[in-house]
Each structure stands twice: as C-alpha cells, then as structure tokens.
TORPA-4810 file (N, C-alpha, C, O; in nm, 3 decimals):
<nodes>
NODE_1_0.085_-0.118_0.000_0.000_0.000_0.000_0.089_0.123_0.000_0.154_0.158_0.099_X
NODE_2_0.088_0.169_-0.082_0.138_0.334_-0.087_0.060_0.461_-0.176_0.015_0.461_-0.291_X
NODE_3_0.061_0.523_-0.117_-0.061_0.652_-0.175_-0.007_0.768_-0.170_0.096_0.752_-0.104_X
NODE_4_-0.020_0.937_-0.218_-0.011_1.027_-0.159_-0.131_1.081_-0.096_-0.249_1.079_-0.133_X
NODE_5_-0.080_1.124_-0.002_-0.162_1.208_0.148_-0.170_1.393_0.110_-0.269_1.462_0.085_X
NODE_6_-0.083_1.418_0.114_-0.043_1.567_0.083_0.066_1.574_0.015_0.153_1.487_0.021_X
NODE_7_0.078_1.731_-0.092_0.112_1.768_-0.163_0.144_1.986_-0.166_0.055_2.067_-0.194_X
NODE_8_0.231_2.008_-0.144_0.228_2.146_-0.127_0.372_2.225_-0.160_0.482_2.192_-0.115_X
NODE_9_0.345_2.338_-0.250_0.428_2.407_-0.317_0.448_2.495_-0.263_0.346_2.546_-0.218_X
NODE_10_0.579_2.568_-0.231_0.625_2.655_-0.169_0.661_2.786_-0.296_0.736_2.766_-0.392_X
NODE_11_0.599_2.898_-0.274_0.674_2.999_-0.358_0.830_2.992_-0.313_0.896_2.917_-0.241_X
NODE_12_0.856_3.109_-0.392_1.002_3.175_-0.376_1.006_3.236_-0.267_0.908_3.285_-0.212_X
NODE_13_1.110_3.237_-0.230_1.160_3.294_-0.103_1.062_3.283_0.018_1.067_3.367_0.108_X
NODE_14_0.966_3.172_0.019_0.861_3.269_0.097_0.894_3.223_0.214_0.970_3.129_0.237_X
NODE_15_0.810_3.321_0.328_0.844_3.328_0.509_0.794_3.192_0.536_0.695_3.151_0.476_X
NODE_16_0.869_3.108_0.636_0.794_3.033_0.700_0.790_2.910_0.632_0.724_2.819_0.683_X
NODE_17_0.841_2.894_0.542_0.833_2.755_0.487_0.885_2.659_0.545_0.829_2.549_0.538_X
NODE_18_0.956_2.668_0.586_0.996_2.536_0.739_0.875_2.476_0.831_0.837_2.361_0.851_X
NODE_19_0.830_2.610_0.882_0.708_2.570_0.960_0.614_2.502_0.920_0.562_2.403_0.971_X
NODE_20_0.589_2.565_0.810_0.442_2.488_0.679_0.497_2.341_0.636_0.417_2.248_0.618_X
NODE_21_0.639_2.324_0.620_0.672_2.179_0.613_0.606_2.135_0.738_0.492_2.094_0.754_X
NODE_22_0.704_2.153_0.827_0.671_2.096_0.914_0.521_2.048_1.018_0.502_1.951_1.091_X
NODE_23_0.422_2.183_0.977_0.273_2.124_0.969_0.237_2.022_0.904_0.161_1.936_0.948_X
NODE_24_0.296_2.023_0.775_0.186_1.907_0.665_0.227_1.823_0.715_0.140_1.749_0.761_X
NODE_25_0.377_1.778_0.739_0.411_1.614_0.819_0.305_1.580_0.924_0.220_1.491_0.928_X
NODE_26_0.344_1.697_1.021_0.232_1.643_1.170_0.075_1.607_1.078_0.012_1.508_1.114_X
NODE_27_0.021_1.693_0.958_-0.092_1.633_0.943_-0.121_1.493_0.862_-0.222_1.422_0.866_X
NODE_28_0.000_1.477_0.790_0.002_1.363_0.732_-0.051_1.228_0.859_-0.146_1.151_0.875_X
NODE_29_0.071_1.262_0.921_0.084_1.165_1.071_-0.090_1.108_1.103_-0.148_0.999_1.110_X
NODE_30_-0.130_1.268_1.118_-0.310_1.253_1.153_-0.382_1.180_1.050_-0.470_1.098_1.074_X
NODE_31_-0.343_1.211_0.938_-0.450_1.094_0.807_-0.427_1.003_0.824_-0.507_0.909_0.829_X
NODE_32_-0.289_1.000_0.844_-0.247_0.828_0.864_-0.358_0.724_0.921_-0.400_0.618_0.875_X
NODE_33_-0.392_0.800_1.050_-0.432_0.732_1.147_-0.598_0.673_1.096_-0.660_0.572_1.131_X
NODE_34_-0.639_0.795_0.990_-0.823_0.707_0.955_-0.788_0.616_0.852_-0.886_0.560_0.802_X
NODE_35_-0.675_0.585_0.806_-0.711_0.500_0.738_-0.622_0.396_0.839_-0.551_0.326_0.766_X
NODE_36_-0.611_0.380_0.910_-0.537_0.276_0.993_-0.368_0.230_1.021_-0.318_0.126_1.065_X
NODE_37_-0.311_0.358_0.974_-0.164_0.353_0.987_-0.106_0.427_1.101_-0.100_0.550_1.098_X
NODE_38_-0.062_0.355_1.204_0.019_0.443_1.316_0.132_0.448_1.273_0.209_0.355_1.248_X
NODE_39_0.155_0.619_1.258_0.360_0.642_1.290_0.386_0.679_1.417_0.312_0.743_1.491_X
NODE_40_0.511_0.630_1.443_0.538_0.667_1.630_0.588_0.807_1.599_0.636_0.850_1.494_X
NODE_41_0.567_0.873_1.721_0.595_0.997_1.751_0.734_1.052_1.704_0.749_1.163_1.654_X
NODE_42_0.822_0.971_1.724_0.958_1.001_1.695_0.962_1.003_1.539_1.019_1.091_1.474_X
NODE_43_0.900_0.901_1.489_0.908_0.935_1.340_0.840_0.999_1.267_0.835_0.997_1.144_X
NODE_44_0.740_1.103_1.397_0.689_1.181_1.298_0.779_1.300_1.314_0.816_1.357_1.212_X
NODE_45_0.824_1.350_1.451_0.897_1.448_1.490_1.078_1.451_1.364_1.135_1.550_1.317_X
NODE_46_1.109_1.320_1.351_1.207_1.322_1.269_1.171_1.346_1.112_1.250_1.391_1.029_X
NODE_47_1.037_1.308_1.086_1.011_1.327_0.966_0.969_1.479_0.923_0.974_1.513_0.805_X
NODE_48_0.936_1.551_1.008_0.880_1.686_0.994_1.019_1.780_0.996_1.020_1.882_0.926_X
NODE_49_1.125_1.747_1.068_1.252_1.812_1.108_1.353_1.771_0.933_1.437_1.839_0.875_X
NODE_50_1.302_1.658_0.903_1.394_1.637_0.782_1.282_1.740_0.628_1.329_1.782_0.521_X
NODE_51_1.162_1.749_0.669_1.101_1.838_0.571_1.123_1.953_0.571_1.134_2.020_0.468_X
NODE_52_1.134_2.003_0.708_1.187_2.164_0.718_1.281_2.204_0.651_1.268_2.289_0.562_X
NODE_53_1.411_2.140_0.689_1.527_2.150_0.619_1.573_2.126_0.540_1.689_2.165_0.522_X
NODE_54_1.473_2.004_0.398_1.452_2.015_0.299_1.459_2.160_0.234_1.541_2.210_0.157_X
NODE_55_1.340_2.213_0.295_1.277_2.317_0.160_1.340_2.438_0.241_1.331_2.550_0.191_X
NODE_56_1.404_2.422_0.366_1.452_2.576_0.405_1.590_2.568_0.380_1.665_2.640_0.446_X
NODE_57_1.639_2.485_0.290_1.742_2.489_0.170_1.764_2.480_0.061_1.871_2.467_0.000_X
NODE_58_1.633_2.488_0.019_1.585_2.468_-0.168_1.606_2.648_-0.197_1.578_2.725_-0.105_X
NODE_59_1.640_2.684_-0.287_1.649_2.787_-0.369_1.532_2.827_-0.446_1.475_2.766_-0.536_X
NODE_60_1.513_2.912_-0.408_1.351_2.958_-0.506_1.222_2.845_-0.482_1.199_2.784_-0.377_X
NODE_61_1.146_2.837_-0.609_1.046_2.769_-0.596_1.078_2.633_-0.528_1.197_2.604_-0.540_X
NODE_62_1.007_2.547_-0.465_1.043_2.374_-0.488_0.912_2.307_-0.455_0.812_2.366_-0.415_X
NODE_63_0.922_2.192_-0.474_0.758_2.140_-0.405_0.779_2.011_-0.300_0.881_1.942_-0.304_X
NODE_64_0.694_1.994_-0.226_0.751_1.922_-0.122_0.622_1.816_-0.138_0.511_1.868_-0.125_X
NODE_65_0.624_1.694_-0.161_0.552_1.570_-0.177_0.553_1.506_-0.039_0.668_1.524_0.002_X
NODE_66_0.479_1.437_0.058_0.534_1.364_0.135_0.371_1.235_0.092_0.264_1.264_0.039_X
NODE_67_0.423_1.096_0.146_0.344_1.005_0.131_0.365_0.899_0.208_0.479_0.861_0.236_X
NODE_68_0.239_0.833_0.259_0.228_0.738_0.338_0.237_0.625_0.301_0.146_0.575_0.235_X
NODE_69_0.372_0.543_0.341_0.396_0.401_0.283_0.366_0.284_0.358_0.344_0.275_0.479_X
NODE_70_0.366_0.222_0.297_0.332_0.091_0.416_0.427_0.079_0.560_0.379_0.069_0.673_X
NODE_71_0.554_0.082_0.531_0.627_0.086_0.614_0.652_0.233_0.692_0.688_0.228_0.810_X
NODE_72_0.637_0.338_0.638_0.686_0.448_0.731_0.599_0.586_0.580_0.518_0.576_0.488_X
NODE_73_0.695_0.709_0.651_0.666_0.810_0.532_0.804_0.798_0.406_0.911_0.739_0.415_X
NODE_74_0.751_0.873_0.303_0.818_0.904_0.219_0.803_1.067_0.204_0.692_1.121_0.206_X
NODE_75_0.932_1.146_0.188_0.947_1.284_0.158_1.023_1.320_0.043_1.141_1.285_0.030_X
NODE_76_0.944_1.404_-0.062_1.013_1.408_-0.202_1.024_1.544_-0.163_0.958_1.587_-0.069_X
NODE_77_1.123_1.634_-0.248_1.134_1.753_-0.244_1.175_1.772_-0.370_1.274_1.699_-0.383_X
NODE_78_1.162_1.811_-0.439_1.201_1.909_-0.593_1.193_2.035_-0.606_1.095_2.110_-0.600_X
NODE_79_1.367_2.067_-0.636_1.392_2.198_-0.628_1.528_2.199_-0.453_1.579_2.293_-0.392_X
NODE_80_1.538_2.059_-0.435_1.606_2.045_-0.340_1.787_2.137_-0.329_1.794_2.196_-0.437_X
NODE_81_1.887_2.160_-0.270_1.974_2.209_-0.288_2.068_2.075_-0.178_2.101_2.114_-0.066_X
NODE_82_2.091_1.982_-0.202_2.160_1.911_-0.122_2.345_1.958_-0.183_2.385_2.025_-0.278_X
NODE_83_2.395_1.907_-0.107_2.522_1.966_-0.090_2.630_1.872_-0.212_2.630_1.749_-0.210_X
NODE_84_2.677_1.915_-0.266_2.768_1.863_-0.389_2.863_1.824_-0.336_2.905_1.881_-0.235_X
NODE_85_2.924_1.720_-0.387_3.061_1.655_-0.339_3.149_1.709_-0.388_3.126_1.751_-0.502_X
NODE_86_3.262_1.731_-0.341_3.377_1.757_-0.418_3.406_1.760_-0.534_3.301_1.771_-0.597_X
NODE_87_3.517_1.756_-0.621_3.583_1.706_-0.700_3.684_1.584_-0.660_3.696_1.488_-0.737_X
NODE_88_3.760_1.589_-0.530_3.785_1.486_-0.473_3.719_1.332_-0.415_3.756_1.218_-0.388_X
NODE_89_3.551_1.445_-0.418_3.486_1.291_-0.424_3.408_1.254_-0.264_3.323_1.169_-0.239_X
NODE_90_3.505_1.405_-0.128_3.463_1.437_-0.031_3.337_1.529_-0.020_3.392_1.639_-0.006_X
NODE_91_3.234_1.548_-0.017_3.167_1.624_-0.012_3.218_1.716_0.152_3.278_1.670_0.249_X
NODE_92_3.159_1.870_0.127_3.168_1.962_0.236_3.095_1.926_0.408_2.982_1.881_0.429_X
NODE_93_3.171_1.951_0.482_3.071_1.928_0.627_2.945_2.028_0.643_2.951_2.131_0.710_X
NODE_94_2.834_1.987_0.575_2.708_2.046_0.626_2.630_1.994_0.705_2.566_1.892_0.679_X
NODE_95_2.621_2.070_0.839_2.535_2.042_0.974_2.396_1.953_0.886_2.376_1.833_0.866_X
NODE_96_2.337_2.047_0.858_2.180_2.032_0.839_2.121_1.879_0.716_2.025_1.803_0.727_X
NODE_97_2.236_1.888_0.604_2.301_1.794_0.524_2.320_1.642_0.595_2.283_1.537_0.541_X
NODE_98_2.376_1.651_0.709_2.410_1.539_0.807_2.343_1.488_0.912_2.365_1.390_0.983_X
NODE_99_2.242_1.583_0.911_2.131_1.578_1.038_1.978_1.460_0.916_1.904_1.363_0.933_X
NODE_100_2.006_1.535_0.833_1.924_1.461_0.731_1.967_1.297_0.674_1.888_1.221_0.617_X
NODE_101_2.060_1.279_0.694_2.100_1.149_0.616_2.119_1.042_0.773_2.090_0.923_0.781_X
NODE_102_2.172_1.126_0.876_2.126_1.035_1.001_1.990_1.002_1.060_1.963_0.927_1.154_X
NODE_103_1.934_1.053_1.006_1.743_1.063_1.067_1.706_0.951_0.967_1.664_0.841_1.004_X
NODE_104_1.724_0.985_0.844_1.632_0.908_0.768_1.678_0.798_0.764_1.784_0.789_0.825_X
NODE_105_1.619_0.640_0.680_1.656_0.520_0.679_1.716_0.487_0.505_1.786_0.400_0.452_X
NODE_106_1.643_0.608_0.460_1.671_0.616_0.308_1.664_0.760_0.266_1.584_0.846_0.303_X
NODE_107_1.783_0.770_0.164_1.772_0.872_0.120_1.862_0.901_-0.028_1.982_0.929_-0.035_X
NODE_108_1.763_0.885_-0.146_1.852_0.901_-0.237_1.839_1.076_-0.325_1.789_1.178_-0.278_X
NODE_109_1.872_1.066_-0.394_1.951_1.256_-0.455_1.937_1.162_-0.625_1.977_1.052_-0.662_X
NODE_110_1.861_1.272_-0.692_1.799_1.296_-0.822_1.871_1.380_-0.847_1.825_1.484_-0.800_X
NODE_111_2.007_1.405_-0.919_2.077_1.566_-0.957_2.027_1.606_-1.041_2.004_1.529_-1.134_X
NODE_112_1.983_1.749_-1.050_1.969_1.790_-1.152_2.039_1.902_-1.219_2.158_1.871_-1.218_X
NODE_113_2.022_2.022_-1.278_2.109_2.115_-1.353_2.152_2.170_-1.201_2.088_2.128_-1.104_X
NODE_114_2.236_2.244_-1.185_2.298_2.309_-1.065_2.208_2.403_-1.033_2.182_2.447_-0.922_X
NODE_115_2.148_2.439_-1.165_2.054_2.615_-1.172_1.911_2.544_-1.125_1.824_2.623_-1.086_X
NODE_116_1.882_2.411_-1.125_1.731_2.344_-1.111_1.704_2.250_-0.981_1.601_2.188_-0.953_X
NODE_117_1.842_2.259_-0.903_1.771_2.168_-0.817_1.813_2.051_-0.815_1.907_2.028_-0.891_X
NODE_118_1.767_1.948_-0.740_1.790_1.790_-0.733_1.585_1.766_-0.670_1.491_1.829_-0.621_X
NODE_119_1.616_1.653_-0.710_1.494_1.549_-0.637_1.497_1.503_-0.496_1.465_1.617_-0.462_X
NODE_120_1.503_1.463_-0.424_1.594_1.446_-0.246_1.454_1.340_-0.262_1.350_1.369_-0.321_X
NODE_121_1.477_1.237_-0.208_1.361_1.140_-0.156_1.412_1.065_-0.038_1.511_0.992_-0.027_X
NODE_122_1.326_1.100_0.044_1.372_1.065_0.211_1.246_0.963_0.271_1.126_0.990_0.271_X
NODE_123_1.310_0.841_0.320_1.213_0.742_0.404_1.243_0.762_0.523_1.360_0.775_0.557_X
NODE_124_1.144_0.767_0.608_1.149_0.776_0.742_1.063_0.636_0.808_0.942_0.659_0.811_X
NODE_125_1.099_0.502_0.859_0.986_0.425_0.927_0.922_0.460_0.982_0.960_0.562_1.039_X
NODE_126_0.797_0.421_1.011_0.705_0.465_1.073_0.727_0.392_1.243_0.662_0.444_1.334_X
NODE_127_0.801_0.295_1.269_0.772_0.240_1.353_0.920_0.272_1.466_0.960_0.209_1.563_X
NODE_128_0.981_0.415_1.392_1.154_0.381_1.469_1.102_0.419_1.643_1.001_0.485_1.667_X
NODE_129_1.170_0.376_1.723_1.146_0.412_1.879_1.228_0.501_1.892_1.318_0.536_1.815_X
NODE_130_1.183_0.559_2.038_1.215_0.708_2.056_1.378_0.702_2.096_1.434_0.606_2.150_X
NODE_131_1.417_0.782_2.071_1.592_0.767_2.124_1.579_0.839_2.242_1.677_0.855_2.315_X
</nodes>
C-alpha cells in the first residue's frame, strides 16, 4: 500500500516555509491514522525536522511531496539544494546535510542542472522508537 496524502508548493523565497513543512508532516501523521496507519511519535517528529530543512534549503520555488507508505513516510522535495561533493569525491561538512541522512533510513539525490535543483527522496519508518 502506498498513496499520496499531501502535496504542497512553496513559492520563492517565501516566510515560513519550514514551519508549513513541518505542519503538513504532523498532518500527514493525523491521516495516517483514519485509514489505519500508526507512525510513532519520533518518526513523525524526525520526519517533519527532515522536511523543514529540505525546503529551508531549496532555492527559489520547490515542491515538497510527502506520502504514506506501508512501512513508514516518504518525503520528495524538488527543487532540493543538497550539498555537492567535491571534485575529490569528499563532499563539504554540512550540519543540516548530516542531520538529514542520520534521521532518515533512506535517502537518495535525483541531480539535476545546478541552476534546477535535485529530487531528495527521504524514508522515514514509521515504527523507529524514541531515542
């Protein structure tokens, strides 16, 4: 079973888009529940913290997808700005970059033109326990 729940586009530059991520997760969490899917608290709190900082590092427009999977959520972002690796092949130490790839259980990167963005698709289980 996998579906989308919510769907929501962020203008440019606009105020607050962290927060508004971070609402639609908590409401996702709530749909979850009529159709009969519990996420634990922690994975909703980690899943809403990895949406924020999605799109409050996307450049201009992006759109933020999230969806309820059988196993946990899924978070798409397009228009993402994840951090480029080197030329050596090291990518740079980014806090927020690293906070994201330790939370989630999956997370793969769609590159796209430098000027357009990447795809970012992030799984979060639904069932992780609280640390």
């Amino acid at each position: 079973m996998e579906f989308w729940l919510r769907r929501w586009c962020r203008p440019p530059a606009g105020p607050g888009a962290a927060a508004e991520a971070r609402r639609e997760v908590h409401r996702l969490a709530d749909q979850a529940l009529f159709v009969g899917h519990v996420v634990s608290r922690a994975a909703e709190d980690d899943a809403a913290l990895i949406a924020s900082e999605l799109v409050a590092h996307a450049d201009g427009e992006c759109v933020l997808e999230l969806r309820l999977a059988s196993d946990g959520l899924d978070i798409l972002v397009r228009g993402a700005r994840p951090p480029f690796p080197a030329p050596t092949g090291r990518g740079p130490y980014v806090f927020w970059w690293d906070l994201v790839t330790m939370l989630a259980q999956d997370v793969t990167v769609r590159r796209r033109t430098p000027s357009s963005g990447s795809v970012v698709r992030v799984h979060v289980d639904a069932e992780r326990p609280a640390r």
